[in-house]
C-alpha positions as CSV (number, residue, x, y, z in Angstrom):
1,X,-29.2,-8.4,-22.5
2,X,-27.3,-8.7,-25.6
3,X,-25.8,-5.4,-26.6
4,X,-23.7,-3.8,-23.7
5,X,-22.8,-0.5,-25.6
6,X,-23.8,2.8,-23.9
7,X,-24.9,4.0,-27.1
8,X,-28.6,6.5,-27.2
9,X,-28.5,5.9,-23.3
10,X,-26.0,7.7,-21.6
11,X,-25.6,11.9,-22.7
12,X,-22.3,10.8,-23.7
13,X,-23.2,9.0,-26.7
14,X,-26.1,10.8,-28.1
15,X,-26.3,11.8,-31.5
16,X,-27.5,15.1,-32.0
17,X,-30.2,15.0,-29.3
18,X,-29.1,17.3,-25.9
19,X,-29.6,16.6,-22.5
20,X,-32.4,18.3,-21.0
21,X,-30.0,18.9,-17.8
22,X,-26.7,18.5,-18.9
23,X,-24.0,18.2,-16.5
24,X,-23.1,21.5,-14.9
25,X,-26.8,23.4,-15.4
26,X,-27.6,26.1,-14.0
27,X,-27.9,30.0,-13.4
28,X,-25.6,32.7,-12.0
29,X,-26.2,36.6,-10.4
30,X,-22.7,36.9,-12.3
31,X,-21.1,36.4,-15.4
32,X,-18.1,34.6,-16.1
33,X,-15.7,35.2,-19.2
34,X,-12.6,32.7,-20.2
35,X,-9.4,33.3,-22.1
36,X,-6.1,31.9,-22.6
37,X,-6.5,28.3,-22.7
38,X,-2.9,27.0,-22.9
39,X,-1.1,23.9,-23.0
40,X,1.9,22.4,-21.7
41,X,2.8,20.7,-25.2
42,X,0.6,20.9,-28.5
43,X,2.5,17.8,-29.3
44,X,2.9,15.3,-26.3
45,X,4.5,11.0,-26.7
46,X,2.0,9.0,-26.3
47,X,3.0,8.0,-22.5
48,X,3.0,11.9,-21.3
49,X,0.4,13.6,-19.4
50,X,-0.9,17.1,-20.2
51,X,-1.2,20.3,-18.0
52,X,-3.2,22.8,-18.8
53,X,-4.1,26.4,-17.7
54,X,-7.1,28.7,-18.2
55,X,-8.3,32.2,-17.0
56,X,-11.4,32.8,-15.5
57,X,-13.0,36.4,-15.0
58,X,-15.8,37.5,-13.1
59,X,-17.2,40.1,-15.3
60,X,-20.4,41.0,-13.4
61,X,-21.5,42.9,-10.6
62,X,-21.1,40.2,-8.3
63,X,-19.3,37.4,-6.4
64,X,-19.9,34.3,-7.9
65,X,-19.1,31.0,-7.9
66,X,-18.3,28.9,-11.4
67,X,-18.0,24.9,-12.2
68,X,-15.2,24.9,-14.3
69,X,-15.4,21.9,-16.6
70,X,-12.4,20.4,-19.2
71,X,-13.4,17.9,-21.8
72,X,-11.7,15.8,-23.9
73,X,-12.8,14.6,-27.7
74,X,-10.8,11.8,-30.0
75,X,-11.1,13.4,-33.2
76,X,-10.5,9.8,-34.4
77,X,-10.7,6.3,-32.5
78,X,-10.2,2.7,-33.6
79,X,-13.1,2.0,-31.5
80,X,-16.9,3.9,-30.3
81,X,-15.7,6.5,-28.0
82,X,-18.0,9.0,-26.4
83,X,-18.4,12.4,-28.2
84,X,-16.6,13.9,-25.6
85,X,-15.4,12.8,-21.8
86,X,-15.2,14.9,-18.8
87,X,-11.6,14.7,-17.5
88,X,-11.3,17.4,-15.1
89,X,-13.6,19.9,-13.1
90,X,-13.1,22.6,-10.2
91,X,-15.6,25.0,-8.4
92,X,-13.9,28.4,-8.4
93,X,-14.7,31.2,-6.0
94,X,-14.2,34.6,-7.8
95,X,-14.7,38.3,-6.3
96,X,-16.6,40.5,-9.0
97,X,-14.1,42.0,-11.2
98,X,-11.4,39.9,-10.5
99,X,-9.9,36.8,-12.1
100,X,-8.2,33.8,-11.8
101,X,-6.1,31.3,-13.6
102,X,-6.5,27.7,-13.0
103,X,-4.5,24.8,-13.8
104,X,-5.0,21.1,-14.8
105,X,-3.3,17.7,-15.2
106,X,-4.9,15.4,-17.9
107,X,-3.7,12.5,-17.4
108,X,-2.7,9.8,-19.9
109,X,-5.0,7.1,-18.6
110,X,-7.8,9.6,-19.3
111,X,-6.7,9.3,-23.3
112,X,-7.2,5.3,-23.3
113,X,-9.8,3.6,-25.1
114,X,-11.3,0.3,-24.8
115,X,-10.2,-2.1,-27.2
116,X,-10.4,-5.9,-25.2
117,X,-7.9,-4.1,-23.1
118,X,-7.5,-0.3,-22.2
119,X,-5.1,1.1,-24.8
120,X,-3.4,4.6,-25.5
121,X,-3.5,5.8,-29.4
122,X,-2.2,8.4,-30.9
123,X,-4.1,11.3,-32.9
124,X,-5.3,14.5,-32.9
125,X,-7.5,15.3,-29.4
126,X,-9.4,18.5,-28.6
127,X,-9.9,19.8,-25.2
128,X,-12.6,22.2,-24.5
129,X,-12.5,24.5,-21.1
130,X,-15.3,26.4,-20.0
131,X,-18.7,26.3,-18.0
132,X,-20.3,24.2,-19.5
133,X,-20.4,21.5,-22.2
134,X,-19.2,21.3,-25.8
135,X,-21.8,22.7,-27.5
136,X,-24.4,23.3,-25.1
137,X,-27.3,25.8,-25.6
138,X,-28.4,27.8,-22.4
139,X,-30.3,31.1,-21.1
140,X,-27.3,32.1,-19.4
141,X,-24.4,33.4,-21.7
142,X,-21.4,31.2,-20.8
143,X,-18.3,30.2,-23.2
144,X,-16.0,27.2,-24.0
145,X,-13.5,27.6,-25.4
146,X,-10.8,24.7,-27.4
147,X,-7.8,23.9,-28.7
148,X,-6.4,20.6,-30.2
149,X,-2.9,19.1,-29.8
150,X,-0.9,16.0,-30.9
151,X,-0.7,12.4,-29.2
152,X,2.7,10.7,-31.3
153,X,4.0,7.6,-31.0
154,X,2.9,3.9,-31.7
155,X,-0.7,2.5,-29.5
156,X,0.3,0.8,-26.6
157,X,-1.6,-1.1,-23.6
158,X,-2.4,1.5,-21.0
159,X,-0.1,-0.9,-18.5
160,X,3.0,-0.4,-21.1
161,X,3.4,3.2,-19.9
């Protein structure tokens, strides 16, 4: 084998073409709505790591439980990086007609890329919370929302932080 990138064969690196059963698929008796996605900093050094808070609402008749998933997108790389990565999840337990808000530590690590080494850059980074992924099409209604912030500084090796 002569070509080790994941490229067309690994959901992470598809073009255009979606999973059939994309990570967190599924149904719910309930339904779930999100709102106020906020970060810690919109504009973090390149060494920092980001927290981040979202709430979740049960807005059906029901208790329900919901996976809720943050990914991360470079909106520009030196190198092939997946179209988006999981870097956090959490299975939340919420009463009908209640809500919750949820926090989350990205850390830097999950910013590196591979470049002979692992390596933070900076640049512009969204981060997308919500049930499912970026862009997914379901039968169940289900939201994600985003919001981008700032990585400054000069790239460094992953171990120079």
């Amino acid at each position: 084998m002569e070509n080790y990138t994941m490229e067309g064969r690994t959901y992470r690196y598809y073009g255009q073409e979606a999973p059939l059963y994309p990570f967190g698929y599924g149904l719910s008796y309930t339904t779930f709505q999100y709102r106020d996605l906020v970060l810690s900093h919109p504009v973090l050094p390149i060494c920092a790591n980001l927290s981040v808070s979202v709430v979740l609402a049960n807005t059906g008749q029901r208790d329900g439980e919901e996976v809720v998933q943050l990914y991360l997108r470079w909106e520009q790389s030196s190198v092939l990086v997946p179209r988006w990565q999981l870097v956090a999840f959490r299975r939340v337990a919420v009463p009908a007609g209640r809500e919750t808000k949820l926090s989350f530590q990205v850390a830097a690590e999950q910013r590196a890329v591979w470049a002979q080494a692992w390596r933070l850059e900076p640049g512009t980074f969204t981060l997308f919370a919500g049930g499912q992924q970026p862009g997914q099409r379901t039968r169940a209604p289900s939201e994600v929302l985003s919001t981008q912030f700032t990585v400054t500084g000069a790239a460094r090796p992953l171990r120079g932080c």
